[in-house]
C-alpha positions in Angstrom: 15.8 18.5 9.9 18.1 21.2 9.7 20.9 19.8 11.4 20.2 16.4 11.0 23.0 14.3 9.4 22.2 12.5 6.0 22.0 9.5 7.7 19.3 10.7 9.5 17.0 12.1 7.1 14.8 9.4 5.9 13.7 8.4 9.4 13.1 12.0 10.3 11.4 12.5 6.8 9.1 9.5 7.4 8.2 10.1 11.6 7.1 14.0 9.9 4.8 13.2 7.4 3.8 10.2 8.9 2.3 12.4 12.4 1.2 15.6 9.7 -0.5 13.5 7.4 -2.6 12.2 9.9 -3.4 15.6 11.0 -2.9 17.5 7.6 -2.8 15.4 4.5 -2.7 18.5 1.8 -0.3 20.6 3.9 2.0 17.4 4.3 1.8 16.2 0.7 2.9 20.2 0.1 5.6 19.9 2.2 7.0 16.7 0.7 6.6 17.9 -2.4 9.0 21.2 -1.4 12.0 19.4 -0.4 14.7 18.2 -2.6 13.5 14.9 -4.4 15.7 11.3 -3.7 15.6 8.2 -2.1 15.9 10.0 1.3 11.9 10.7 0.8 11.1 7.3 -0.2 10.1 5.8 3.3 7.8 9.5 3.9 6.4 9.0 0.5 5.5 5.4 1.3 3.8 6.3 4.6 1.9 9.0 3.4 0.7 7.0 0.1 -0.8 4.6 3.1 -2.7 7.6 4.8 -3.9 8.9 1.5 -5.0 5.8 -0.4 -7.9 5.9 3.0 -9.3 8.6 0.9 -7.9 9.1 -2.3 -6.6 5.8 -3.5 -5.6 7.4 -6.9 -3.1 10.3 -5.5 -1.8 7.6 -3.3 -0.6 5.2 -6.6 1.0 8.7 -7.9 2.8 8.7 -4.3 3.5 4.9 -4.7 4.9 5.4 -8.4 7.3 8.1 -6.8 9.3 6.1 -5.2 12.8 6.2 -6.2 13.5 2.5 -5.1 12.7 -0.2 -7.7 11.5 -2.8 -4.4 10.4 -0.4 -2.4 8.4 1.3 -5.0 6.6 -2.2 -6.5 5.8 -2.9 -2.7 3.9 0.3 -2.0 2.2 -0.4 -4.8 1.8 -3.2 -4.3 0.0 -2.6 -1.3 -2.3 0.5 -2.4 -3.6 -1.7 -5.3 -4.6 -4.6 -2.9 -6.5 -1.6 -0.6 -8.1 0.4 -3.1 -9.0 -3.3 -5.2 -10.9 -4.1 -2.1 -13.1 -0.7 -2.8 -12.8 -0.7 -6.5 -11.5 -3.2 -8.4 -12.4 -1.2 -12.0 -10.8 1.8 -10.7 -7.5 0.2 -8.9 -7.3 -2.1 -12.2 -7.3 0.5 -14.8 -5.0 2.8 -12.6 -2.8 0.3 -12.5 -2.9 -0.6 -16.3 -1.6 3.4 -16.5 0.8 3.3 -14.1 3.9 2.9 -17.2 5.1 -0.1 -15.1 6.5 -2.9 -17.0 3.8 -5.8 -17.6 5.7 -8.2 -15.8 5.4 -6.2 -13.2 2.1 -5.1 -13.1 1.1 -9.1 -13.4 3.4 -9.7 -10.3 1.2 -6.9 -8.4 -2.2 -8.3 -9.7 -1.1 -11.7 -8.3 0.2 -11.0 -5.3 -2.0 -8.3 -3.5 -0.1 -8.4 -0.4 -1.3 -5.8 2.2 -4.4 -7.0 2.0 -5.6 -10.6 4.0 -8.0 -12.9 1.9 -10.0 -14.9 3.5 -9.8 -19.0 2.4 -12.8 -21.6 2.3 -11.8 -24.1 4.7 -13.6 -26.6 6.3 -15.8 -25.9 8.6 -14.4 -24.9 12.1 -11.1 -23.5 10.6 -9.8 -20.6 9.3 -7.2 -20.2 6.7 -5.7 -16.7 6.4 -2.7 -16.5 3.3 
């Protein structure tokens, strides 16, 4: 990372944690939070919000919420809510309630649960997957 250009730096940022975390989840988290905060961390904190929410879905909203990027940041939510609703609906719901997001927002999330597949009654023989 040292002599990587700027340009370069979220890709590098994301490939790191993405391979420690998997190995290393605290030390990777502790690394992250060490370098200088921006947008350049965005795509590493969105990975390693993924690895973490396996475990502990509540540091990985704290990850999601993070994110520098309005899109980006709703998305990762997004997406840790739908896993950790799966789980815990109570927990994901009330965490979610805290978050400080705007209410609009929040709605959008609860509605849209993307990252996660639902399966749809269909008739029988088929199988509808939205």
């Amino acid at each position: 990372l040292e002599n990587a250009k700027d340009e370069e730096k979220p890709r590098l940022y994301d490939q790191v944690v993405g391979q420690w975390a998997q190995a290393d989840v605290r030390a990777a988290g502790e690394w992250m939070q060490k370098q200088t905060q921006g947008p350049e961390l965005d795509n590493a904190r969105m990975t390693y919000a993924r690895v973490v929410a396996q475990k502990e879905p509540a540091a990985a909203m704290d990850w999601s919420l993070s994110i520098t990027k309005p899109e980006s940041r709703e998305a990762s939510i997004r997406q840790i809510y739908g896993m950790w609703r799966v789980r815990d609906a109570a927990a994901a719901d009330a965490s979610l309630d805290a978050s400080g997001l705007d209410p609009a927002v929040i709605q959008n999330i609860r509605e849209r649960k993307s990252g996660v597949r639902e399966e749809v009654t269909a008739p029988a023989g088929t199988l509808n997957i939205r």
